[in-house]
VOVEXGU-295623 format. One record per residue: residue in one letter; x, y, z of N, C-alpha, C in turn; residue number from 1. Coordinates in Angstrom, 2 decimals, padded with zeros to 5 digits. Example, Ala and Ser with C-alpha at 12.3 -4.5 7.8 and 13.67 -1.06 7.14 Angstrom:
BEGIN
A:013.19:-005.69:007.80:012.30:-004.50:007.80:013.20:-003.30:007.80:1;
S:012.85:-002.25:007.08:013.67:-001.06:007.14:012.90:000.03:007.87:2;
END
This chain:
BEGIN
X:023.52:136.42:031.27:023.11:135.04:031.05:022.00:134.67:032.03:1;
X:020.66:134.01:031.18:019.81:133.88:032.29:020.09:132.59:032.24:2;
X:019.58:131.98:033.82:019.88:130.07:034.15:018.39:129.92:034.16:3;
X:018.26:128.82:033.26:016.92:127.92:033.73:016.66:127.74:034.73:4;
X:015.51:128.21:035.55:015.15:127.58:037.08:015.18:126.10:037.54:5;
X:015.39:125.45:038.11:015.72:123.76:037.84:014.43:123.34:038.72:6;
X:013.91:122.80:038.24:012.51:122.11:038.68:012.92:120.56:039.44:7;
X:012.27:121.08:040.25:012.42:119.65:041.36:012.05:118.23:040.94:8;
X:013.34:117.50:040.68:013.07:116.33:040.12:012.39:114.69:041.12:9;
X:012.26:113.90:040.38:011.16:113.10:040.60:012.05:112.18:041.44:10;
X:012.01:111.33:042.34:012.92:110.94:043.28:013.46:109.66:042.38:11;
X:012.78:109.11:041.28:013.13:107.74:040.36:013.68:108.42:039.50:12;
X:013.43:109.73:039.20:013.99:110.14:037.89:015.58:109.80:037.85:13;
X:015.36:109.50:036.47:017.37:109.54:036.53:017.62:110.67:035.85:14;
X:019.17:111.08:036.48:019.60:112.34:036.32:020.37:112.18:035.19:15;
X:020.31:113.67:034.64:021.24:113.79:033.01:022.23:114.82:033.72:16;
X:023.76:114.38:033.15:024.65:115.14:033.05:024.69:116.26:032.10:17;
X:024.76:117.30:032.43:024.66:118.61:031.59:026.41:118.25:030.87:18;
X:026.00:118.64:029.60:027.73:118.00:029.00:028.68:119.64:029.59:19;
X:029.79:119.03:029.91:030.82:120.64:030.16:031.14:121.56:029.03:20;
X:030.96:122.76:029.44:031.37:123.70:028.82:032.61:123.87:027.92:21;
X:033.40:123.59:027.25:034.53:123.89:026.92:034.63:125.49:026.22:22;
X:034.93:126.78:026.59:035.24:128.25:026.58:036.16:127.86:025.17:23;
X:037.02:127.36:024.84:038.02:126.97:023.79:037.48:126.95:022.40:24;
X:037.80:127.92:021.54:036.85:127.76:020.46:037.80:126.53:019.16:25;
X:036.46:126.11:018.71:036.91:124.81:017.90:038.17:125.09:016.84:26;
X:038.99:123.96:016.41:039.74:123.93:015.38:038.85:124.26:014.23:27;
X:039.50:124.58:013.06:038.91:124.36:012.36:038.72:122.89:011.58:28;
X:039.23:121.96:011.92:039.07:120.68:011.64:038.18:120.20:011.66:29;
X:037.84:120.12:013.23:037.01:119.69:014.02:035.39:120.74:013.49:30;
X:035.28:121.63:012.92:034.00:122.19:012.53:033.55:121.85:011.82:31;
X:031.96:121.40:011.44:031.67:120.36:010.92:031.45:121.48:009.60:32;
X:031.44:120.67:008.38:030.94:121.16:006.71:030.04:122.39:006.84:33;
X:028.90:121.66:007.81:027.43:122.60:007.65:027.83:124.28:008.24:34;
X:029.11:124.33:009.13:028.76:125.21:010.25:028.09:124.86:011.34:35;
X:027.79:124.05:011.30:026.94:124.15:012.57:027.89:122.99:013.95:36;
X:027.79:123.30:014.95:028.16:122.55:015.95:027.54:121.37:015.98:37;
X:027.79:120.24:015.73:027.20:118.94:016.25:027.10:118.70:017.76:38;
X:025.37:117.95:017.53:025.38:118.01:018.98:025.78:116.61:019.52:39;
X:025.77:116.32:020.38:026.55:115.36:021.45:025.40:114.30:021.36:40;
X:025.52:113.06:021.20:024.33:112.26:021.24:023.97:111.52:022.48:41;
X:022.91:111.45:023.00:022.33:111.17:024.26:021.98:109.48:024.59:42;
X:022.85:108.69:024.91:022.24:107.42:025.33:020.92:107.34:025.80:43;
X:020.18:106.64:024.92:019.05:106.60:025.13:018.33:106.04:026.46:44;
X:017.36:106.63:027.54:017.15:105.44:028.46:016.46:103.59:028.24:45;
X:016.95:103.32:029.10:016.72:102.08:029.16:015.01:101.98:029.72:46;
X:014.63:100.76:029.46:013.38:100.63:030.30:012.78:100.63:031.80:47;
X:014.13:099.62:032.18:014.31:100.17:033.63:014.70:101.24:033.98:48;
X:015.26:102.23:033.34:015.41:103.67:034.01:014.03:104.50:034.09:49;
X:013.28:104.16:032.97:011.85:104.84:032.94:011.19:104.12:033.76:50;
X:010.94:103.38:033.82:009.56:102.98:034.91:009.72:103.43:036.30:51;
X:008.31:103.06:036.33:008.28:104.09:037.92:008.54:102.48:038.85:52;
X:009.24:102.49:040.05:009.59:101.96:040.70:008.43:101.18:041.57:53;
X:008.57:099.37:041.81:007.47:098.61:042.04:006.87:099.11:043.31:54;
X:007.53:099.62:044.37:006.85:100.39:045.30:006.03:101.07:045.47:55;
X:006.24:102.76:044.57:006.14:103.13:044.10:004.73:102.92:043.78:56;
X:004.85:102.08:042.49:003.19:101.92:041.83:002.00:101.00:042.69:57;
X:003.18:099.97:043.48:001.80:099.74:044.63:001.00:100.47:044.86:58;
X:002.08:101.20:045.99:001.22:102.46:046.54:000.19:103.34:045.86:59;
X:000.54:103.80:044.82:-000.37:104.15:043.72:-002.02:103.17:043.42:60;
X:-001.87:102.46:043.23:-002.83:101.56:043.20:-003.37:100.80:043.94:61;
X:-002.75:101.08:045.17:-003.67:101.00:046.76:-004.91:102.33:046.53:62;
X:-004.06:103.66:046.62:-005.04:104.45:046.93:-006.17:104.65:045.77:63;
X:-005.75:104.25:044.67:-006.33:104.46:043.52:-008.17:103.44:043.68:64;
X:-007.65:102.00:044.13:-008.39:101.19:044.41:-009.60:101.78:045.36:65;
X:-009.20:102.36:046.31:-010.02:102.84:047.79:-010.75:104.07:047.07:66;
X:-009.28:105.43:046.99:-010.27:106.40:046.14:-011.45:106.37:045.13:67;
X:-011.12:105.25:044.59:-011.89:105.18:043.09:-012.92:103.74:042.99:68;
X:-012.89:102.77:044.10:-013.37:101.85:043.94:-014.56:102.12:044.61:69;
X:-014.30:102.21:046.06:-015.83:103.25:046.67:-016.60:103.70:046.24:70;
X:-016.62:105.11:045.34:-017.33:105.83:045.21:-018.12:105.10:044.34:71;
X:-017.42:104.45:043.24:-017.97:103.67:041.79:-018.65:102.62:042.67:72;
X:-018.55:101.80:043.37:-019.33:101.06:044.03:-020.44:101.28:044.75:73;
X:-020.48:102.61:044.98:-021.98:103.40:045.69:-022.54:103.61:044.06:74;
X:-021.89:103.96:043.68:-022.65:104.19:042.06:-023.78:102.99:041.39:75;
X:-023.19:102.12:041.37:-023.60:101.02:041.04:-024.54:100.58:041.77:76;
X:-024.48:100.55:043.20:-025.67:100.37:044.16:-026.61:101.35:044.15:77;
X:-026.03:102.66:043.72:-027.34:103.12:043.84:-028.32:102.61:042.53:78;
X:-028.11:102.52:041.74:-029.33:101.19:040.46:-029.99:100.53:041.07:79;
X:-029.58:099.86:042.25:-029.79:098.65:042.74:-030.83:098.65:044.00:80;
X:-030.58:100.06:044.37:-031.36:100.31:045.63:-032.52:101.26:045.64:81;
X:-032.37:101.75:043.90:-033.54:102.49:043.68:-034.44:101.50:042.61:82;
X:-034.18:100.67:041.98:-034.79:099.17:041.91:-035.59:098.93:042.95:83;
X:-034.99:098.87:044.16:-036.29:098.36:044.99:-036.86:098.95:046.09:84;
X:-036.43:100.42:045.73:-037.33:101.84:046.02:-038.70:101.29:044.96:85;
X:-038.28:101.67:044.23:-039.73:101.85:043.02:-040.08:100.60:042.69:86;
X:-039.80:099.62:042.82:-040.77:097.91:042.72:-041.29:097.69:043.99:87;
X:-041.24:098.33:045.27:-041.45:098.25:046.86:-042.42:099.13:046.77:88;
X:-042.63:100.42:046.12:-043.37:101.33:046.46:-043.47:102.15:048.04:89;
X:-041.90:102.14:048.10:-041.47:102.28:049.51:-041.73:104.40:049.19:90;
X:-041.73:105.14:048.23:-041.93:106.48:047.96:-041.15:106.61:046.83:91;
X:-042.24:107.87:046.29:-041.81:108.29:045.37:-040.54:108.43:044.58:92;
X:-039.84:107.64:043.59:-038.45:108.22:043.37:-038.27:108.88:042.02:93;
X:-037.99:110.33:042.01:-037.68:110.80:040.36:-036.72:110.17:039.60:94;
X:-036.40:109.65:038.30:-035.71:109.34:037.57:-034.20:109.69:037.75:95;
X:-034.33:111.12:037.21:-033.63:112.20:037.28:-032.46:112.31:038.65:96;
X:-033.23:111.64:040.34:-032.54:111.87:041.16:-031.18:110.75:040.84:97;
X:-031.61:109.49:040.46:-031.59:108.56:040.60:-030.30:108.59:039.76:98;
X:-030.24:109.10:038.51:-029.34:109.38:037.59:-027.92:110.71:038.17:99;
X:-028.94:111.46:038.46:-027.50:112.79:039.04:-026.88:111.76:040.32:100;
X:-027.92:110.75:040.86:-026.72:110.78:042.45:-025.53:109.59:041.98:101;
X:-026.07:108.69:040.61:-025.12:107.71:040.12:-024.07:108.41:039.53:102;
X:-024.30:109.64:038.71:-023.08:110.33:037.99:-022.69:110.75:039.29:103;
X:-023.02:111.61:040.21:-021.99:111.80:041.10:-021.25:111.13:041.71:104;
X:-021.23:109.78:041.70:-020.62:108.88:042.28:-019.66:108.72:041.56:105;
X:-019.87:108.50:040.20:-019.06:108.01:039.26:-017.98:108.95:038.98:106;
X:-018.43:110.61:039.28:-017.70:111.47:038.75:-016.67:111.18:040.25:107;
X:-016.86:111.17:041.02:-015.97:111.43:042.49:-015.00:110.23:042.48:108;
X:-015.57:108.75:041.85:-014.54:108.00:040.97:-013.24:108.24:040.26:109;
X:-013.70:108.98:039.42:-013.04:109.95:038.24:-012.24:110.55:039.15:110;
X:-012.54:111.38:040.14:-011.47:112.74:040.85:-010.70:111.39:041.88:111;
X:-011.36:110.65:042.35:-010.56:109.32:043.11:-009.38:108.83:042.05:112;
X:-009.66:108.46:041.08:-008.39:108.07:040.08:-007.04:108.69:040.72:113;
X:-007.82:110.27:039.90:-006.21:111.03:040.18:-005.65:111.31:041.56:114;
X:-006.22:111.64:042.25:-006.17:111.82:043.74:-005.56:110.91:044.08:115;
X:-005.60:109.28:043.86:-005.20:108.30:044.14:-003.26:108.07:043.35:116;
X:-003.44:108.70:042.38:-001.98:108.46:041.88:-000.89:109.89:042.00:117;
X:-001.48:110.86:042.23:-001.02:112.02:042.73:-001.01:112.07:044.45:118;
X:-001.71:111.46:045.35:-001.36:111.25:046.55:-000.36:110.85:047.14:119;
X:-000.20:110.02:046.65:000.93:109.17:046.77:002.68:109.42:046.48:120;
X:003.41:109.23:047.77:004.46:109.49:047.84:005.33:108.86:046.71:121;
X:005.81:109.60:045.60:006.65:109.27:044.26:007.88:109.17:045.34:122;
X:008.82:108.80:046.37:009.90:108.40:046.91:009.81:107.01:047.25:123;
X:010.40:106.54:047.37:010.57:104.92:047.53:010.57:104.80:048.90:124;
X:011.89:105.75:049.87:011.77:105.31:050.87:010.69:105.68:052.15:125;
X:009.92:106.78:051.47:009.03:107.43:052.62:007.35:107.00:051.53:126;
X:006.83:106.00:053.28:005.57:105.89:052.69:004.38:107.20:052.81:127;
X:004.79:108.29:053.21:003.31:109.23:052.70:002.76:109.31:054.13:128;
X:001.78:110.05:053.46:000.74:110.17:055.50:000.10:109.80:054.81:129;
X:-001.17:109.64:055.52:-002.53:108.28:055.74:-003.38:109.59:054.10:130;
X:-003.60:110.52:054.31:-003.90:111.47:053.52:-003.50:111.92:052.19:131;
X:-002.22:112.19:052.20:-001.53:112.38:051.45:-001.72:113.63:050.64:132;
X:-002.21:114.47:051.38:-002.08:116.14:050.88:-000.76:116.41:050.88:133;
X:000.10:116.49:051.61:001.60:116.75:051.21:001.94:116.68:049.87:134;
X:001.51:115.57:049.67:002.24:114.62:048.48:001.72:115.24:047.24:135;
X:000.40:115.35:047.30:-000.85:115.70:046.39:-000.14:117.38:045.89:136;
X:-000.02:118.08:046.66:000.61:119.47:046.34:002.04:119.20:045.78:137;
X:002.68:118.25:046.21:004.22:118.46:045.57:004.42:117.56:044.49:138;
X:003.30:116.92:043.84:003.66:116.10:042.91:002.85:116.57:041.86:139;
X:001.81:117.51:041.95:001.12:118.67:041.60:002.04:119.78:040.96:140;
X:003.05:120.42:041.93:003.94:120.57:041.38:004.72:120.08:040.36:141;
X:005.26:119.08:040.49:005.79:118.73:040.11:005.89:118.70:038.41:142;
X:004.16:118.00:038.62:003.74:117.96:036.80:003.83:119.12:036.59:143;
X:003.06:120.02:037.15:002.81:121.50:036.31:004.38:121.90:035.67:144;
X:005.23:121.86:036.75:006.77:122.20:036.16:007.09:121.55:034.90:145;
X:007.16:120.32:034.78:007.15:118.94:033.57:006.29:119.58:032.50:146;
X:005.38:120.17:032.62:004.42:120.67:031.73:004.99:121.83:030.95:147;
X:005.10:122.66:031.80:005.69:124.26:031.76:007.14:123.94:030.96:148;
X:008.00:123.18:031.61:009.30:123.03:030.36:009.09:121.97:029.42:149;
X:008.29:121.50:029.01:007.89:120.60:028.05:007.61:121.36:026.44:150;
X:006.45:122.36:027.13:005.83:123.51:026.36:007.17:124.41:025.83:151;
X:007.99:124.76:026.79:008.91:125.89:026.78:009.60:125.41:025.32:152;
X:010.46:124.27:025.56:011.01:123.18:024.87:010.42:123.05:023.47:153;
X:009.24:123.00:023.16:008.32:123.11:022.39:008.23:124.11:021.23:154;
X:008.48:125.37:021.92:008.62:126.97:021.00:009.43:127.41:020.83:155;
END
């Protein structure tokens, strides 16, 4: 018998009881028409069991704000400051620069998003380091696992 590896769960997640084994093979009463074993039906979660916890998403949208608001905000200035590069005739400015250094801003936005909601400590009671690489690798984890038995589940 192989065991599923158990993937490290999410500190809000709520936990499912694996139903018990019973070794005892069924009456025949109790076996349903089809043959087949009926399965056990699962109380559905509630809303408050799914959501991610108000802490939680603060934090999330602190770093999200900083990561992602910055960079997009140099983005935007840079329009603004190469406007009056080239109406100043302060030097030459290519088009082209002007455009790659706004997408780069915008793109480092983009990587700020996630960085910003993957940084961040998914536990309620521990706020994270100032960085949040710890966090960034184990919640990294985390999905990939979520992913990996999602797929499994799947085929």
């Amino acid at each position: 018998m192989s065991q599923e590896p158990q993937r490290n769960r999410l500190p809000f997640e709520p936990k499912r009881k694996k139903p018990a084994k019973n070794n005892s093979t069924p009456k025949a009463s109790e076996t349903p028409v089809s043959g087949k074993p009926e399965k056990t039906a699962r109380r559905p979660m509630s809303k408050e069991e799914r959501a991610i916890p108000e802490v939680v998403s603060q934090r999330m949208v602190s770093r999200m704000a900083i990561l992602c608001g910055v960079p997009t905000a140099l983005g935007m200035f840079t329009f603004i400051a190469s406007y009056f590069v080239i109406t100043g005739d302060l030097f030459p400015l290519p088009n082209f620069a002007v455009v790659l250094v706004s997408m780069g801003c915008f793109g480092l936005g983009v990587i700020g998003l996630t960085y910003g909601v993957l940084s961040a400590s998914w536990d309620e009671e521990s706020p994270g380091t100032l960085l949040g690489w710890q966090e960034f690798t184990t919640n990294l984890g985390r999905m990939n696992a979520a992913r990996r038995e999602a797929k499994q589940k799947s085929q």
